[in-house]
Structures are given as C-alpha cells and as structure tokens.
N, C-alpha and C positions, 0 to 999 in steps of 0.2 A: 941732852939730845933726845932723850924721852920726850918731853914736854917738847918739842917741835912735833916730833911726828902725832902725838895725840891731836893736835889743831889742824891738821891739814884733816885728819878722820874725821875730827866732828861735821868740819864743813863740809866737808862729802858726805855726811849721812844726813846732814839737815837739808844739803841743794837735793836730795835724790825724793823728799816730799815734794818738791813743785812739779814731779812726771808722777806721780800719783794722782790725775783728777782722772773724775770717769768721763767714760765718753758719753754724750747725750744719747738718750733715746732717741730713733727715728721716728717712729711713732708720736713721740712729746713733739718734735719740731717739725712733723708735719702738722700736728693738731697744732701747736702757736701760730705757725703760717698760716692756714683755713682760718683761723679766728681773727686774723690781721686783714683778712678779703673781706672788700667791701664790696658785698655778691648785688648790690642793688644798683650799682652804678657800672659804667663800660670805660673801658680806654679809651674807645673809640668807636663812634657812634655811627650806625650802616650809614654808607654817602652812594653815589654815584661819579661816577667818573670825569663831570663836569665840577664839582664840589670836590673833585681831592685835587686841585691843583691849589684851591688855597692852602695856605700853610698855618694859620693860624684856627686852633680846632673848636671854637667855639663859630667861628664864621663859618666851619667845614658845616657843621650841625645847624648852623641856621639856613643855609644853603641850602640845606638836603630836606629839611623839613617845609621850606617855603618851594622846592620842585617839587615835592610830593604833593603839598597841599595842591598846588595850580594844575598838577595832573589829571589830580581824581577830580575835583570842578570841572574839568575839561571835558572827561568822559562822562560826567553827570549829567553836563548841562545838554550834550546828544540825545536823550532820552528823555520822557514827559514823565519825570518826577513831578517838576514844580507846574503840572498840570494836573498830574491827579491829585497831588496834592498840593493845594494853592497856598495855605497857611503854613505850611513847611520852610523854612528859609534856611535853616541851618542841622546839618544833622553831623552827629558824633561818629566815625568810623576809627574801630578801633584795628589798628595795624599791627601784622605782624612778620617779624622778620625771619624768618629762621639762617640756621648757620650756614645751609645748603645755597641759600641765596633766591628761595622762593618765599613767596608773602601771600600772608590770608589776610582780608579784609571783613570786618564785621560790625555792622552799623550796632551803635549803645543807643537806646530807646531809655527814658524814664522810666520810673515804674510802673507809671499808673498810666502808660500810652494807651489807652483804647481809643484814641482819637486817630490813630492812623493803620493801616494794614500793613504792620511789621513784615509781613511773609511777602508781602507783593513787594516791599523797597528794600528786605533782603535779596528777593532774586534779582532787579535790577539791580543793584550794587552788585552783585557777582556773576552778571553777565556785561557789565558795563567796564568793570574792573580787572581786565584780564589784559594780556600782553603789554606789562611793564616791562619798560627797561630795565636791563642788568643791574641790580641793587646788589651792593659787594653788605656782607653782613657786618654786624658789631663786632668790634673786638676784644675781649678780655685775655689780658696777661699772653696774648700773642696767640687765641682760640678763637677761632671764628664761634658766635653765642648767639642764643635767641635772644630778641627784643621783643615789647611790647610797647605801643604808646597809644595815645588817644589821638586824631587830629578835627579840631572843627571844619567844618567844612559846608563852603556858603553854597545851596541847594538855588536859592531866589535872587539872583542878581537886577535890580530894576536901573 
C-alpha cells in the first residue's frame, strides 16, 4: 500500500516543474517586437479619398501617386516655370506627408545645379503648391506616420 501512494507523489512533484517557467521580461518582448518592425515600410500608404474606394492596395498607391503627380503639373504649368526656364523639363519635388495630414513640398536639384535659380523655382513651387486636397496620412501598425517620397514631375509638356 506504500508503494501506491509513493507513485501518485512522485508525479505530483515532477508535474509541479512544468508551472515553474518564468515569465518573460517586458522589456525583452517589447525589444523583440521593435526589432520585428520594418520601420522603412507603411501598411498603408497616404491615399485620398478617391483611391480608398479601391480595395486592392498596391492600386490604392498607384492611384494616389498618379493624383498627386497630375496635381502638382497642374499647379505648375499655371506659372512660367517652363519660361524662365526653358531647358527644365522635369524637376524632382520631394513630398511630404505628415501624420497631421498636412504636406511640405521641396524640389531636389542635383548637385552641381548652378545652371538654374533654385531659390526662384523653390518659391514658385511653394506658392504654386498650396490648397491640396485632404490627403489622409500613412499608416503603420494602425498610427497615422510621416512619409517621405520623391515624385518626378514633368515641368515641359510640348
């Protein structure tokens, strides 16, 4: 009768190791999470309101980048850019979005542009570039985020 109840003791003292693990650090598993973000990329990419009714989000981002682009041409080609300067056809305006859902625009010049007056086709870009449409921001992990991108942008249309 001994030897029954020794065996029911053991297993009770050997199941009472598997509630012995420690609990993870918070700290550890918020640092494994942070390392698991891919902080270079969005969920989802700033659209406007015409481009979220598609549902498929690579077409939402093409959408949103081909309105943006035909914008800013739009407000460009109002102004004599491509008069004062004639040999300009394309210039780089680098966008930005913030989470607030306001946008800076900022034309990229080469390095060695001494061949145009950067300060004269930055203030027309940012007088030409003003009262966008409501632009909804990027979204990470369900955070409205800043964006940056580049968009070309044709200056000379003949």
């Amino acid at each position: 009768m001994k030897k029954l109840l020794l065996i029911p003791l053991l297993v009770l003292f050997q199941s009472c190791q598997y509630f012995e693990k420690q609990v993870p650090n918070e700290q550890e598993l918020l640092d494994k999470e942070l390392k698991q973000i891919n902080w270079n990329e969005v969920d989802e990419y700033p659209s406007i309101a015409n481009c979220e009714k598609l549902s498929d989000a690579a077409q939402r981002k093409q959408c949103f980048f081909e309105y943006l682009t035909a914008e800013i041409q739009q407000k460009l080609n109002v102004d004599t850019l491509s008069i004062l300067f004639p040999k300009l056809d394309t210039i780089e305006v680098k966008v930005t979005v913030y989470p607030n859902a306001t946008m800076e625009f900022e034309p990229q010049f080469p390095k060695d542009s001494v061949a145009y007056d950067t300060i004269k086709i930055d203030s027309i870009l940012h007088a030409r570039l003003i009262d966008f449409p409501k632009v909804n921001p990027a979204i990470k992990r369900g955070i409205p985020v800043k964006t940056q991108f580049v968009l070309p942008v044709i200056v000379k249309s003949e």
